[in-house]
Every structure is written in structure tokens, then in C-alpha cells.
C-alpha positions as CSV (number, residue, x, y, z in Angstrom):
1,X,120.2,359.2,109.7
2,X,121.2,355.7,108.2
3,X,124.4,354.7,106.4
4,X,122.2,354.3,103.3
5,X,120.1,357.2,103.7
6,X,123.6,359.6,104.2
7,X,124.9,358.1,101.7
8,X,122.1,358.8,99.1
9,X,121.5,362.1,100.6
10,X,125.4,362.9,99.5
11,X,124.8,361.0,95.8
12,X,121.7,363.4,95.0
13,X,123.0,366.6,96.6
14,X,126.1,366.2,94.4
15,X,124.2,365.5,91.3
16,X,122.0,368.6,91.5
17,X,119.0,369.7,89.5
18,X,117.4,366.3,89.0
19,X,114.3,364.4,87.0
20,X,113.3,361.6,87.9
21,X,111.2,358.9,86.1
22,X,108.9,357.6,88.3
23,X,106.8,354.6,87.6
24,X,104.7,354.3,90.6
25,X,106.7,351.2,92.0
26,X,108.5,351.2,95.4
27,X,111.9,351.9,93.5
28,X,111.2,355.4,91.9
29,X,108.8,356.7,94.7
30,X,111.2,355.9,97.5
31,X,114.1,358.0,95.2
32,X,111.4,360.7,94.3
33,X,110.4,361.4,98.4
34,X,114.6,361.7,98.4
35,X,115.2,363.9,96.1
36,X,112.1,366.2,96.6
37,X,113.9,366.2,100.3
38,X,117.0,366.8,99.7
39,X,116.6,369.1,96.4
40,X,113.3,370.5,96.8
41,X,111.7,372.2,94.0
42,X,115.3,371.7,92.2
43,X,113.7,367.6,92.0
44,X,111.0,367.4,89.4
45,X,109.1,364.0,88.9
46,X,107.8,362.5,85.5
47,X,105.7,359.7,85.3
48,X,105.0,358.2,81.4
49,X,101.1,357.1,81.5
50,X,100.9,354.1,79.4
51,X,98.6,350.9,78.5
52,X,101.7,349.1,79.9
53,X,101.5,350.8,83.4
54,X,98.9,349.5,85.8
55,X,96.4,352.1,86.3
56,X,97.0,351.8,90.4
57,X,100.3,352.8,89.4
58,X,99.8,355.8,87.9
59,X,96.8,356.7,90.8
60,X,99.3,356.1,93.6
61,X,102.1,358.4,91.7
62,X,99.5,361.1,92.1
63,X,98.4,360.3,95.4
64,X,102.1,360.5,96.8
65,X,102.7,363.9,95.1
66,X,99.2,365.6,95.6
67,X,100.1,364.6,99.4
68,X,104.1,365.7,99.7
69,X,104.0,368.5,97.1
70,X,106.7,367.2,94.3
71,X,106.1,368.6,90.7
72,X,104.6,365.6,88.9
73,X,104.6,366.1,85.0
74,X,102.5,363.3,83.4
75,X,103.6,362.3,79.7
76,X,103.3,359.7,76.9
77,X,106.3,358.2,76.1
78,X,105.5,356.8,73.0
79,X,106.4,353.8,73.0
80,X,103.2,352.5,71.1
81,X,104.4,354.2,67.9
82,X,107.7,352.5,68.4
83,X,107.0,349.0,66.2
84,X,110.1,347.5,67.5
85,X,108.6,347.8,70.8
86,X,105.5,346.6,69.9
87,X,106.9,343.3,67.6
88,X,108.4,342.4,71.6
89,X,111.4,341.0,70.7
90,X,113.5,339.6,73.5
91,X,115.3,343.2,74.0
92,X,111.9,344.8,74.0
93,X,113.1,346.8,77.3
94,X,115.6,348.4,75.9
95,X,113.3,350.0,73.2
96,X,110.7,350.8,75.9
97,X,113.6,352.4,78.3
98,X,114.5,354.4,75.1
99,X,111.2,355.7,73.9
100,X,110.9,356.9,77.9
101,X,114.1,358.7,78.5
102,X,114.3,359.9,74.7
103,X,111.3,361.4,75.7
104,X,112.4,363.0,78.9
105,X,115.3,364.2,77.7
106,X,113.1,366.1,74.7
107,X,111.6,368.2,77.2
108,X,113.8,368.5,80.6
109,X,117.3,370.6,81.3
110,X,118.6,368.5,84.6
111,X,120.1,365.4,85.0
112,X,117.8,362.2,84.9
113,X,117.3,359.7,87.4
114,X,116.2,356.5,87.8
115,X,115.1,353.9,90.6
116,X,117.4,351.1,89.6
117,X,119.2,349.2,93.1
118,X,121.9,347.3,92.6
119,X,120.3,344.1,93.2
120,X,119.2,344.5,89.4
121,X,122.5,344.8,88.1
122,X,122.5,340.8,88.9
123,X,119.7,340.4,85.9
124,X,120.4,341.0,81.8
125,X,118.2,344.4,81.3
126,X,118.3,346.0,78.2
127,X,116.9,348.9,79.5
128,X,120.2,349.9,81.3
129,X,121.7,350.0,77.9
130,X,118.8,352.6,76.6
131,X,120.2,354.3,80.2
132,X,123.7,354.4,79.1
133,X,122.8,355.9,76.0
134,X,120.8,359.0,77.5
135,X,123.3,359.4,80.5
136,X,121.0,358.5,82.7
137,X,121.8,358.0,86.5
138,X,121.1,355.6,89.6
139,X,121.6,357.3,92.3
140,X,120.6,354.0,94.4
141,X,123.5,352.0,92.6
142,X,126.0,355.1,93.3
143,X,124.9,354.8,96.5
144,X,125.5,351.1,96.9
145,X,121.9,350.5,97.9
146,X,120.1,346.9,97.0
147,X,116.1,346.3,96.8
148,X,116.0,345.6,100.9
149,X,117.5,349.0,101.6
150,X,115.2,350.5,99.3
151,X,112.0,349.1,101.2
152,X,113.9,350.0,104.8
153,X,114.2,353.7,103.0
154,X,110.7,354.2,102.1
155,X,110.1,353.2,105.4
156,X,112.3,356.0,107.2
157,X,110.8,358.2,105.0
158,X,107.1,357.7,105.7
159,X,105.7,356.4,102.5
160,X,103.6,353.8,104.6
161,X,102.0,351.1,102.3
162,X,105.1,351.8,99.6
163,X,107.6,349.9,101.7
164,X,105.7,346.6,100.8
165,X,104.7,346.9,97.7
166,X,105.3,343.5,96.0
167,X,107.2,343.7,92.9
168,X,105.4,344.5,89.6
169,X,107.1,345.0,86.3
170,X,105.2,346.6,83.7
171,X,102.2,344.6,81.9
172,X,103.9,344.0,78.8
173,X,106.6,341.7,80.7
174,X,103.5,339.4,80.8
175,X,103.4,338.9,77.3
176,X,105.7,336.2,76.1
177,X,108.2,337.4,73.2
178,X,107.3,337.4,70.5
179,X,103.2,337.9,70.7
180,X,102.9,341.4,69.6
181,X,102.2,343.7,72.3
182,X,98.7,344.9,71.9
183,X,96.7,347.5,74.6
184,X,93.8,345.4,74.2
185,X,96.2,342.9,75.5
186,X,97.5,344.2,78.4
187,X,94.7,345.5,79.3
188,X,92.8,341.4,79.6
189,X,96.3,340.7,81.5
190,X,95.7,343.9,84.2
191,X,91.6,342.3,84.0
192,X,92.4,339.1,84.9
193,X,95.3,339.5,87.7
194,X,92.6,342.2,89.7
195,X,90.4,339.4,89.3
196,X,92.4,336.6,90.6
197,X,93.7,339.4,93.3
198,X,89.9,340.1,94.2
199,X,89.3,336.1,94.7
200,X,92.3,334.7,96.6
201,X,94.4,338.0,97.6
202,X,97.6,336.3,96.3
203,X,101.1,337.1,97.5
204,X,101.9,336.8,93.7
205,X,99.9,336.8,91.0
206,X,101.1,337.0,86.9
207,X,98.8,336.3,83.8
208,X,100.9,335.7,81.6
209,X,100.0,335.7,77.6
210,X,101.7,332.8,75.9
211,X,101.6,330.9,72.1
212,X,99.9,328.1,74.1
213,X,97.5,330.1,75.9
214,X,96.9,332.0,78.9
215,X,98.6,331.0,82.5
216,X,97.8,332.9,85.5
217,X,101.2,331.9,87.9
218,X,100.2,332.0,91.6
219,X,102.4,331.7,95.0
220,X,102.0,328.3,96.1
221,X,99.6,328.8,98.7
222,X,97.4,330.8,96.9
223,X,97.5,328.1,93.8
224,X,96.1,325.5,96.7
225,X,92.8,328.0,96.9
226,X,92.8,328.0,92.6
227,X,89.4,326.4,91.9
228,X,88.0,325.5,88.5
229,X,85.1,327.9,89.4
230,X,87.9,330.6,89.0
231,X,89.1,329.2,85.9
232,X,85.9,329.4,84.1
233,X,85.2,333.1,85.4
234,X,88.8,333.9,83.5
235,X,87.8,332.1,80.4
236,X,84.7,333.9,80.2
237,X,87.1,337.0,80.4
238,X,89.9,335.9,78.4
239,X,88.1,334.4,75.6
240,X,90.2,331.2,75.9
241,X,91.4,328.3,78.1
242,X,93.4,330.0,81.3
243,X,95.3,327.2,83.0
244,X,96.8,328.0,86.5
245,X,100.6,327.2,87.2
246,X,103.0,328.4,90.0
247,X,104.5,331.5,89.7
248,X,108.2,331.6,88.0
249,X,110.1,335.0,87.5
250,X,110.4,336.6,84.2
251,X,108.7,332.8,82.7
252,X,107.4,334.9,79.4
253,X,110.3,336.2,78.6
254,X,112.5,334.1,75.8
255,X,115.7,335.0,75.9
256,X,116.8,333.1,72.7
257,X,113.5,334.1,70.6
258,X,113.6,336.9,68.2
């Protein structure tokens, strides 16, 4: 067993009766195949099925439990009803992370988990704060494990294709602050990025929704292979000019908008 691993296995079997929020990403699978080893039928999953949540996410949470056995509970957190959510504001995490685990705490008794490494500690997430506020736990962070150990860990474990997964925030990070986050919106964003993916298979790929129009960021190679062919296939789905431009982390969120 690895230093992390141990170490992890020690963090959950101390905590106990455990739910974890799962959101199909590398993160909260790789904790979720932990727990369900190391508590067994004391770890129960939860995974909140949302317009904001690629649908591949939600299909491989399923997948992964279907095939190991974990008790998956799908729910709607709510956040759509939440209009300080939808108004995406520059904080619009934290009203998202609190519709989620205000919802899980509603309906569970044991102590509830999420994915969060402490490479993301580095990064201002108002989510942590909705966290805080619901006593919510890392067990990835109490076990002093970052985003590479993570990926190493779904390894160990056998969760195959997992390990790689490129990193994929929800849809509504696409949207810059301050557009009001629409499901008819998100749902042209998850359109056009299968598109794209479908045409150039790009490392990285983000449409992103802005004042100025729509921007789908590529890797720099894949922005080479970006041809105005492609560009008029997404206009035709967007409704508007899409412009390409290479790929920047987080570029549609606005820290000092409202």
C-alpha cells in the first residue's frame, strides 16, 4: 500500500459512516472507490443531476457504481431555484456548493465528504466556504494528497480511464459572470465543446459564453487544426459569431464583477 493510499485509508476509517458527493470527475470517484473499500456499505454515494453537469458525467457515475456495487442516490440539488445562483455573480460557487450540501444534509445521517486535493486550496473557491458552513470534510486534504496523487490513486485502485480524465469544472464555469445562467445555455456550451471534441479531439477544449460573444479556447495544437469550416458549423449551432482563442484557466470568471 502507498504512503498516500495508507494514509487516506487511516483519514476515512476514522471518520466513519460517510456520504460522499460525487460529481463524476476524477476527484470524487477516486474518494468514492476509497471509501466504498474501506467502509463498505457504511460509504454511500450521492451524485446531484443537473443542467450544469455534463451528461457523460452523470453516465460514468453510474457506470462506476452499477460495476463496483456502491449505493449511488441520484438527486436535484436545486440550485436552479436558487436566483443568486442563477444571477452568476462572481461567488456563484459558493451558492451552488450550498444548494448541493444543503441538500445532502436534508436527507443523510453520516458525515459528508468531498473530493477536494490540496492543490485547490492554492485557488479562491467559494465553494469551500458553503463547505465550512455544512461541516463538510476532505479527506484528500486531511490526507495531504494533491491532484497528481489523486490520478496515481485511481490508478492503484483500478478505475482505468478515470486516472486521465482531463479536468472539467461544471458548465456554468463557462459562462462569464454576470450572463445569467440559463439551461438552454449550458446546454449550447456542452453542444458545441462535443462538437469541437468530435472534429479535432482536443487536449482541451472550453466554449465559453461571454458579453462579446462566444469563444471556444483550444490547446495550442489543437487551435493550429481550427478551421473556418468549424467555425461556421458552430455558428450555425450557436446562433452567433464563435471566434476561436487559446485556452486560459477560469478566463470567464470576473473576479471584480458583481
Amino acid at each position: 500500500m502507498s504512503d498516500a493510499l495508507a494514509r487516506l485509508v487511516a483519514v476515512l476509517s476514522a471518520i466513519g459512516p460517510a456520504d460522499i458527493a460525487v460529481s463524476g470527475g476524477v476527484d470524487s470517484l477516486t474518494l468514492a472507490a476509497a471509501a466504498h473499500d474501506v467502509l463498505g456499505p457504511l460509504a454511500r454515494m450521492h451524485h446531484a443531476v443537473s443542467a450544469a453537469v455534463p451528461p457523460e458525467a452523470t453516465e460514468r457515475t453510474k457506470a462506476l457504481a452499477a460495476a463496483r456495487g456502491w449505493d449511488l442516490t441520484l438527486f436535484d440539488a436545486g440550485e436552479f431555484a436558487d436566483e443568486r445562483y442563477r444571477a452568476n455573480p462572481a461567488n456563484r460557487c459558493f451558492f451552488c456548493k450550498t444548494n448541493l450540501y444543503g441538500a445532502l444534509a436534508a436527507r443523510v445521517a453520516g458525515t459528508i465528504l468531498s473530493g477536494t486535493n490540496t492543490d485547490d486550496l492554492s485557488d479562491w473557491r467559494p465553494g469551500l466556504r458553503a463547505a465550512e458552513h455544512h461541516r463538510v470534510r476532505h479527506p484528500f486534504v486531511e490526507a495531504g494528497i494533491d491532484k497528481a496523487s489523486v490520478r496515481r490513486l485511481a490508478a492503484r485502485l483500478g478505475l482505468g480511464d478515470v486516472a486521465e480524465l482531463p479536468a472539467s469544472p461544471c458548465l456554468s464555469s463557462r459562462i462569464e459572470t454576470g450572463i445569467r445562467v440559463e439551461p438552454a445555455l449550458l446546454a449550447l456550451v456542452h453542444a458545441a465543446e462535443a462538437l469541437v471534441t468530435r472534429a479535432l479531439a482536443p487536449r482541451t477544449v472550453r466554449c465559453r459564453v461571454r458579453a462579446a460573444g462566444v469563444v471556444v479556447e483550444l490547446d495550442a495544437e489543437s487551435l493550429a487544426r481550427a478551421s473556418a469550416a468549424l467555425a461556421s458549423e458552430l455558428e450555425m449551432l450557436a446562433g452567433r459569431p464563435v471566434t476561436f482563442a487559446p485556452y486560459r484557466t477560469g478566463s470567464a470568471f470576473l473576479r471584480g464583477a458583481a
